[in-house]
C-alpha positions in Angstrom: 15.1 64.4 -72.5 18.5 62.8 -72.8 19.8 59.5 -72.5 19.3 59.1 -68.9 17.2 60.8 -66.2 18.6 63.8 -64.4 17.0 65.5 -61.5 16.3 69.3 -62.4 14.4 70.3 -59.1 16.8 73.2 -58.0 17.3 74.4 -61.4 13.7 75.5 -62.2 12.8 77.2 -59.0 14.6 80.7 -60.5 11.0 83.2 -61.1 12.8 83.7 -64.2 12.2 81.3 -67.0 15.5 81.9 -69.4 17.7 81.7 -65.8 15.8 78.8 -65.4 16.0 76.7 -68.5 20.4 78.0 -68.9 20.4 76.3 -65.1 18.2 72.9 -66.4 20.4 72.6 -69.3 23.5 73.3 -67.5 23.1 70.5 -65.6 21.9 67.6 -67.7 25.2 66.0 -69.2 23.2 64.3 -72.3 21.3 66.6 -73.2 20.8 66.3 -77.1 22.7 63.0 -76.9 19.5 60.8 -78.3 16.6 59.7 -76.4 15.8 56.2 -74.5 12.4 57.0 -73.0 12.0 53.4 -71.9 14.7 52.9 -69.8 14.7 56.5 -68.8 10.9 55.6 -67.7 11.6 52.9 -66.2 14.3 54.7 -64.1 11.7 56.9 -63.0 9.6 54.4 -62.2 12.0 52.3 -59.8 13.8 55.3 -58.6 10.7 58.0 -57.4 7.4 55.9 -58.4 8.5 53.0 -55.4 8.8 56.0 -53.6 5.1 56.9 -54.2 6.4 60.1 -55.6 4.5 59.4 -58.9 1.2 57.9 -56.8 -1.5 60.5 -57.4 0.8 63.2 -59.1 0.7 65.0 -62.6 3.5 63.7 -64.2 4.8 65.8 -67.5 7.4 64.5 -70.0 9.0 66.5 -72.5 10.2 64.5 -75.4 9.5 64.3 -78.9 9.0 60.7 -79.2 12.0 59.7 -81.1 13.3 56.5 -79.4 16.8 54.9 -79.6 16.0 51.9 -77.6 13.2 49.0 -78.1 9.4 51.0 -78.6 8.2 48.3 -76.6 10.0 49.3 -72.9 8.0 53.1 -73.6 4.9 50.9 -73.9 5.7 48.6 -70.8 6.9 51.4 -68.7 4.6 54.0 -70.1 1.4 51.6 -68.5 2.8 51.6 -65.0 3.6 54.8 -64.4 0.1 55.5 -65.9 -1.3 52.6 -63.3 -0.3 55.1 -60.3 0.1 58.8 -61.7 -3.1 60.8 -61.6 -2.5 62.0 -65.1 0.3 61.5 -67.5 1.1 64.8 -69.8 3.2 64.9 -72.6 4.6 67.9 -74.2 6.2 67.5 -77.8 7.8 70.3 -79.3 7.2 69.2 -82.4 3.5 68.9 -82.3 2.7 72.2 -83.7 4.3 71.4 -86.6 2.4 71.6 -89.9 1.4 67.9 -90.9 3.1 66.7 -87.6 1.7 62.6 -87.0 2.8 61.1 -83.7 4.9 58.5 -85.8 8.2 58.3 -84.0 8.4 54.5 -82.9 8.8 56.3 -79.2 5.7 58.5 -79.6 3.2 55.7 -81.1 3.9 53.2 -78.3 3.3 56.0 -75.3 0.0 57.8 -76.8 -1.9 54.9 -75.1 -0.6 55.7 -71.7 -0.9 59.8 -71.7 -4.0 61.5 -70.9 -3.2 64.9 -72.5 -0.9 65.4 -75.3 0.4 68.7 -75.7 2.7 71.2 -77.9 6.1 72.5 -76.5 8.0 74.8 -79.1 7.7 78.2 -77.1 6.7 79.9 -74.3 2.7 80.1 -74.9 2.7 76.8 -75.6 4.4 76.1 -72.1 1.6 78.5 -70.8 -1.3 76.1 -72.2 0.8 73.5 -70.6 0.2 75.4 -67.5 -3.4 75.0 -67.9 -3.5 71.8 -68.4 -1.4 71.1 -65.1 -3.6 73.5 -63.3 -7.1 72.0 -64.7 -5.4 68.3 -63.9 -4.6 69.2 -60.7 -8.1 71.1 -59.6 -9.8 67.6 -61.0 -8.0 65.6 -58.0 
């Protein structure tokens, strides 16, 4: 996640996963420039949720929690999309970490709002994510 939200459709339909990911980051111009997860929710939410793109979906956020911006816009915008997404997944690299605690000001105020909360630091990590979208999905 970056400062702002950026629309990585095209770039992850490659079958393969490194092409893939070069393509995602290639395109995001923030990437690695902080985090504002509250007003980067809450562009999601008036951009694509109004649309009814989140209504009934599995939405998955990729973020390790650490917030620039007030902890307090995650937790407002957090709720709402969780009022009208099927699930929310979250996927935190840092998770698998030894002695990891979701502490991050960003992290603490969205736990409330996810339904499964998942590790993201390699590929089979990204595979159990799979599952989880899969098993989400099926429950619908």
């Amino acid at each position: 996640m970056g400062t702002r939200l950026t629309r990585v459709t095209r770039e992850l339909l490659s079958r393969n996963p490194d092409e893939a990911l070069r393509r995602a980051g290639a395109v995001v111009p923030d990437w690695c420039g902080g985090t504002r997860i509250g007003d980067t929710v809450r562009d999601y939410n008036d951009e694509w949720g109004m649309r009814g793109m989140s209504r009934g979906a599995v939405v998955v956020i990729l973020s390790d929690g650490w917030e620039r911006g007030d902890p307090t816009v995650v937790a407002d915008q957090m709720a709402r999309l969780s009022r009208v997404a099927h699930k929310v997944v979250w996927v935190n690299p840092l998770k698998a970490s030894p002695g990891y605690a979701p502490l991050a000001r960003g992290m603490a105020a969205a736990l409330p709002y996810i339904d499964d909360f998942v590790e993201g630091h390699n590929l089979n990590a990204l595979d159990d994510l799979l599952e989880v979208i899969s098993r989400q999905s099926a429950a619908r």
